[in-house]
C-alpha positions in Angstrom: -37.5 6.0 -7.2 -36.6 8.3 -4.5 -35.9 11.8 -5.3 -33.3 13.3 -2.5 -32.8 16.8 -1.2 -30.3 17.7 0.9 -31.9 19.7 4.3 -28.5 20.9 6.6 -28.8 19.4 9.8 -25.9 21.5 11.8 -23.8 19.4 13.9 -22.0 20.5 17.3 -18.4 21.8 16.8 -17.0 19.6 20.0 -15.2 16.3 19.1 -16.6 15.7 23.1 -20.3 16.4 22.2 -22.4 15.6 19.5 -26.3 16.2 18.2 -28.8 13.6 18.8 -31.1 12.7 15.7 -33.9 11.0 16.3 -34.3 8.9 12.9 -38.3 7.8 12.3 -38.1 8.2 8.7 -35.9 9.0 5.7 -33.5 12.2 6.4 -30.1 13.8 5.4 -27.2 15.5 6.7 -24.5 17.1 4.8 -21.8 19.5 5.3 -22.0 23.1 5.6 -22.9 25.3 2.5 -23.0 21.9 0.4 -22.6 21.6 -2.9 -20.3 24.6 -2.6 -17.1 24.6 -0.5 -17.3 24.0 3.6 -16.1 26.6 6.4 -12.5 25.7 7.7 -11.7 24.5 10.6 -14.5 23.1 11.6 -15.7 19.5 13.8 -19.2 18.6 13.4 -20.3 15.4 14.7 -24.0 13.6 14.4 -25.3 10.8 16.2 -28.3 9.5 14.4 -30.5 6.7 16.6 -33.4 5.0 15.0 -36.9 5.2 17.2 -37.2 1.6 17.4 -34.8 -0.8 18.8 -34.8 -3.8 16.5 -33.3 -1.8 13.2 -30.7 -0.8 11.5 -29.9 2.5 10.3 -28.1 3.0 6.1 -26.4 5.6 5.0 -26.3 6.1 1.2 -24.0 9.3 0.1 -25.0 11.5 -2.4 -22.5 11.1 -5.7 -21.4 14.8 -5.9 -18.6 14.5 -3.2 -15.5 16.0 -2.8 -13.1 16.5 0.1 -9.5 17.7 0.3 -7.5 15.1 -1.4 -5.4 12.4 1.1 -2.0 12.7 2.0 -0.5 9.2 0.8 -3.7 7.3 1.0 -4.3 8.7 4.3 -7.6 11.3 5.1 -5.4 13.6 7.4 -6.6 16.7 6.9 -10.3 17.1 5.8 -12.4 13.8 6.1 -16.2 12.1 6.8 -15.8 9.4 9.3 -18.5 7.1 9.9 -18.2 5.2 13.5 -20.5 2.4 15.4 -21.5 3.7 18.6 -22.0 0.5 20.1 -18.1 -1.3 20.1 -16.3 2.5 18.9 -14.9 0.8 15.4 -14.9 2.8 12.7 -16.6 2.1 9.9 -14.9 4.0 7.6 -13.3 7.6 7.0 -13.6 9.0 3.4 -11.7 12.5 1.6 -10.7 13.2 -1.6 -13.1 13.4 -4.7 -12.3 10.0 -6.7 -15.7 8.5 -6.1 -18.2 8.7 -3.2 -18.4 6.2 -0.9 -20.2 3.0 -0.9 -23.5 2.4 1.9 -22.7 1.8 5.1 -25.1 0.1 7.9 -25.2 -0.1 10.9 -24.8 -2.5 13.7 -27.8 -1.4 16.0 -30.0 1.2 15.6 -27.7 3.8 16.0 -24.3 5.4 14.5 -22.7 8.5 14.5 -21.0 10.7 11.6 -17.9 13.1 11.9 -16.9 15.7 9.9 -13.4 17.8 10.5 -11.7 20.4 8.1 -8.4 21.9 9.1 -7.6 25.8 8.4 -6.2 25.3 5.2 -7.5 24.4 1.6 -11.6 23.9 2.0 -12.8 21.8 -1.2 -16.0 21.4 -2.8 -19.3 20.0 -2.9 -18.2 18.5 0.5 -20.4 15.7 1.7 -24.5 14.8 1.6 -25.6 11.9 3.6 -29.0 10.5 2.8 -30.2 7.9 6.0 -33.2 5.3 5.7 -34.4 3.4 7.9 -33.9 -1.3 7.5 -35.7 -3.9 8.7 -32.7 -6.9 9.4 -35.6 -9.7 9.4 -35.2 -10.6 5.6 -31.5 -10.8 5.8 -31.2 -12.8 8.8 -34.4 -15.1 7.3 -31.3 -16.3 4.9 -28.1 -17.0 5.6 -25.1 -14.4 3.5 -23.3 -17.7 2.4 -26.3 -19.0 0.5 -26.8 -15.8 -2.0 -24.7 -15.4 -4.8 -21.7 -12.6 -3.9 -23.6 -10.5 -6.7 -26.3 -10.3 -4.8 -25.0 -8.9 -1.1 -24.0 -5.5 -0.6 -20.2 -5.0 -0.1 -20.4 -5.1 4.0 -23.0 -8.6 4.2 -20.4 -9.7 1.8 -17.1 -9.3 3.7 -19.1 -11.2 6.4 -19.9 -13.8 4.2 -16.2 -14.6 3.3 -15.1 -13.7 7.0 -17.3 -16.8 7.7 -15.3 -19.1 5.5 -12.4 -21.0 7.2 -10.4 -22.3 4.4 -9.4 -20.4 1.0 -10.9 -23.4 -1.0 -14.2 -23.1 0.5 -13.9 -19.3 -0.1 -13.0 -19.4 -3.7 -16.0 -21.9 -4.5 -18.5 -20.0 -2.6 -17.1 -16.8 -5.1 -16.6 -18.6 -8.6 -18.7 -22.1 -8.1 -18.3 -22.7 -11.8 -14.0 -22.1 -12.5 -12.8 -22.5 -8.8 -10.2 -24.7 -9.1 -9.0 -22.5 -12.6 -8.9 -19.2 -10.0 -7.2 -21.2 -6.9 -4.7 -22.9 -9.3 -3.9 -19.3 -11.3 -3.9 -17.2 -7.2 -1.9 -20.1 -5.4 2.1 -19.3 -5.6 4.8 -20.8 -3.6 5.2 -17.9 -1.5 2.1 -18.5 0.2 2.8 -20.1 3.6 1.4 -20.6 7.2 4.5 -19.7 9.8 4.3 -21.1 13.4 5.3 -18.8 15.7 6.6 -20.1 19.1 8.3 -18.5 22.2 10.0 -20.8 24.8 10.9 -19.8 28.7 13.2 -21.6 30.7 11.7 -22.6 33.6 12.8 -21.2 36.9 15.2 -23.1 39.1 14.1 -24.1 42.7 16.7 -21.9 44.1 15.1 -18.1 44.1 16.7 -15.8 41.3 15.9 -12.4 42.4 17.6 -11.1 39.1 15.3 -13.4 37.4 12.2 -12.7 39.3 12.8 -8.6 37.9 13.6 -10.0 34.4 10.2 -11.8 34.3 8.4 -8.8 35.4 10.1 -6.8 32.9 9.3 -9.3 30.1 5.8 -9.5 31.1 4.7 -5.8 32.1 5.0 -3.5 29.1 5.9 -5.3 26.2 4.9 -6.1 22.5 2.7 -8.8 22.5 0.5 -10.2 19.6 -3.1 -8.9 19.1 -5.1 -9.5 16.5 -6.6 -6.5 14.5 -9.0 -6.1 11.2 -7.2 -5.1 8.3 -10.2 -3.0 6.8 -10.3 -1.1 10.2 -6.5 -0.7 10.2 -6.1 0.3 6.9 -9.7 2.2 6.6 -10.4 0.3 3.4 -14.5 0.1 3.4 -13.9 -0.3 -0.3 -12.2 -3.8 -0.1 -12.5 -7.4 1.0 -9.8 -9.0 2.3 -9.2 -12.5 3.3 -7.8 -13.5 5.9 -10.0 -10.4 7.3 -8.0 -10.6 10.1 -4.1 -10.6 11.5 -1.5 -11.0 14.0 0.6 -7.8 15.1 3.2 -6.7 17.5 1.4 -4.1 19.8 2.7 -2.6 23.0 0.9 -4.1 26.0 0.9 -4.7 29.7 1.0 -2.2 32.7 3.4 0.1 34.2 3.1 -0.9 37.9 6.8 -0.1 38.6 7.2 3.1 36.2 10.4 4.5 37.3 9.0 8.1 36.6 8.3 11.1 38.9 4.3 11.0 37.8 0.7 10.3 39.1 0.0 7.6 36.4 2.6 5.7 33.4 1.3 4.4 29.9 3.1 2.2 27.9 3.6 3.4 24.8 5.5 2.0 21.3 9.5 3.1 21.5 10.1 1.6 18.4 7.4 1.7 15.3 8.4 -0.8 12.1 5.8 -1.8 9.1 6.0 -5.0 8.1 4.2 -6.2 4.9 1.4 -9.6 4.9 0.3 -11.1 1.8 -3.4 -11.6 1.8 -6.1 -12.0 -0.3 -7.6 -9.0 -2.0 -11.6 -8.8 -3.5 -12.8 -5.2 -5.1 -15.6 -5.2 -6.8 -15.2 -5.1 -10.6 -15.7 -1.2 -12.4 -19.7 -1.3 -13.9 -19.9 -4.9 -14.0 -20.9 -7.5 -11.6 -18.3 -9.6 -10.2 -14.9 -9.6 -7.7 -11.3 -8.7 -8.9 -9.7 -11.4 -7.0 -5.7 -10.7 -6.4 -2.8 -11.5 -3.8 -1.4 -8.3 -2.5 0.7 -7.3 0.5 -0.7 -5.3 3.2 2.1 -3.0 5.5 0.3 -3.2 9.0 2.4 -1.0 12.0 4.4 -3.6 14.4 5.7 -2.4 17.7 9.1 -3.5 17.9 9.9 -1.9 21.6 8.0 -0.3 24.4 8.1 1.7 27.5 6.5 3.4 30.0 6.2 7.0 30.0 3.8 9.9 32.1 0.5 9.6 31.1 0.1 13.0 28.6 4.2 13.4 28.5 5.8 11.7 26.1 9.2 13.0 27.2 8.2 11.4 30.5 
């Protein structure tokens, strides 16, 4: 049984620069004057890499944690972000003082932490992070999908059911002994797979020059589907869902014919809706082993227009 003490590790107040750990052996990090409350305004970030290549770094947080509480469900203000260095996702960002958050591993051997507090309202204990050092050989020695769900931490888990392709497969894999009971009582009429198709007239042998501009138009910055990870969009570390990912509007393309007075143009969203996708939802069950499985619907942000603007003026 390990026995932690939180050691302050200060970080660098720059969201541009951050202190290098070196990680050889168990360690912690925490926020300024934990357990009582943190300095205001303040932007520490760590970047903790492991000595040898081949491992992977966890981070376990202490249970006495406490943030200034989220602005509708949102950490705005005060929050812990945890972020893999090695694709930029984020991993997860964490505030309030509900429950502490779950462990987090990494992808490689290396990830980095973020702190931020605004000028208003510090809370207490703040945050302690306790880091340890794993070896990934035993769990890639078996596959995810062959242990029980009971038996993989929440992250190995959502790659587990990422892995399934159909919602049959999925549900056996969770409840092998009353599957078709739990896919008979979650099915509903409502559920559905829409095709989604967009048809362009082709263009006629005589040259359209109208046309030609239209084309460009429609095809330089525009909303186009992308597909993005509804735990990463919503920052719900804390939750499976399944599918674990889907299909948005996003504002894409180039500005190669801005009509602005400027160096450089972005495209950015004109027009910003939030449209709602049922999915399936798994939470792990309060003291007990096992999954709450539910259908619920998910508002993701669709861009509905776009435009190109001055890079760094959104007035253009």
């Amino acid at each position: 049984m390990y026995v932690y003490v939180c050691v302050f590790a200060i970080g660098v107040q720059n969201p541009q620069h951050e202190r290098i750990i070196t990680v050889a052996t168990n360690g912690t990090i925490h926020s300024p004057r934990f357990p009582h409350a943190y300095p205001r305004n303040m932007v520490l970030v760590w970047r903790l890499v492991a000595v040898e290549e081949n491992v992977w770094i966890q981070l376990t947080f202490d249970e006495r944690f406490g943030l200034e509480d989220p602005e509708d469900d949102i950490c705005k203000y005060d929050f812990v972000e945890v972020e893999e260095p090695s694709d930029g996702s984020v991993l997860g960002r964490w505030c309030g003082s509900a429950a502490a958050p779950g462990k987090q591993i990494s992808k490689g051997n290396q990830i980095r932490i973020r702190f931020v507090s605004d000028e208003y309202f510090p809370s207490e204990p703040g945050f302690c992070i306790h880091y340890n050092i794993v070896v990934p050989r035993v769990a890639e020695a078996v596959s995810p999908s062959v242990l029980p769900p009971s038996a993989l931490p929440l992250d190995l888990l959502n790659n587990a059911v990422t892995a399934f392709s159909t919602l049959e497969d999925l549900i056996r894999y969770l409840e092998p002994d009353r599957w078709q009971l739990d896919l008979e009582d979650l099915y509903r009429p409502s559920w559905q797979l829409l095709g989604k198709a967009f048809v362009f007239g082709r263009k006629s042998k005589v040259v359209d020059l109208n046309l030609i501009k239209e084309e460009v138009r429609l095809y330089s910055c525009t909303p186009r589907n992308f597909s993005v990870s509804i735990r990463e969009e919503l920052k719900r570390t804390d939750t499976i869902f399944w599918p674990g990912c889907l299909l948005v509007k996003r504002c894409g393309g180039n500005c190669a014919c801005c009509l602005h007075s400027c160096s450089e143009c972005q495209c950015v969203p004109s027009k910003v809706t939030k449209k709602y996708h049922e999915v399936l939802q798994l939470r792990p069950k309060a003291g007990v082993r096992g999954l709450h499985k539910s259908l619920t619907d998910v508002a993701l942000e669709h861009h509905e227009e776009c435009g190109c603007v001055c890079r760094g003026n959104a007035g253009g």
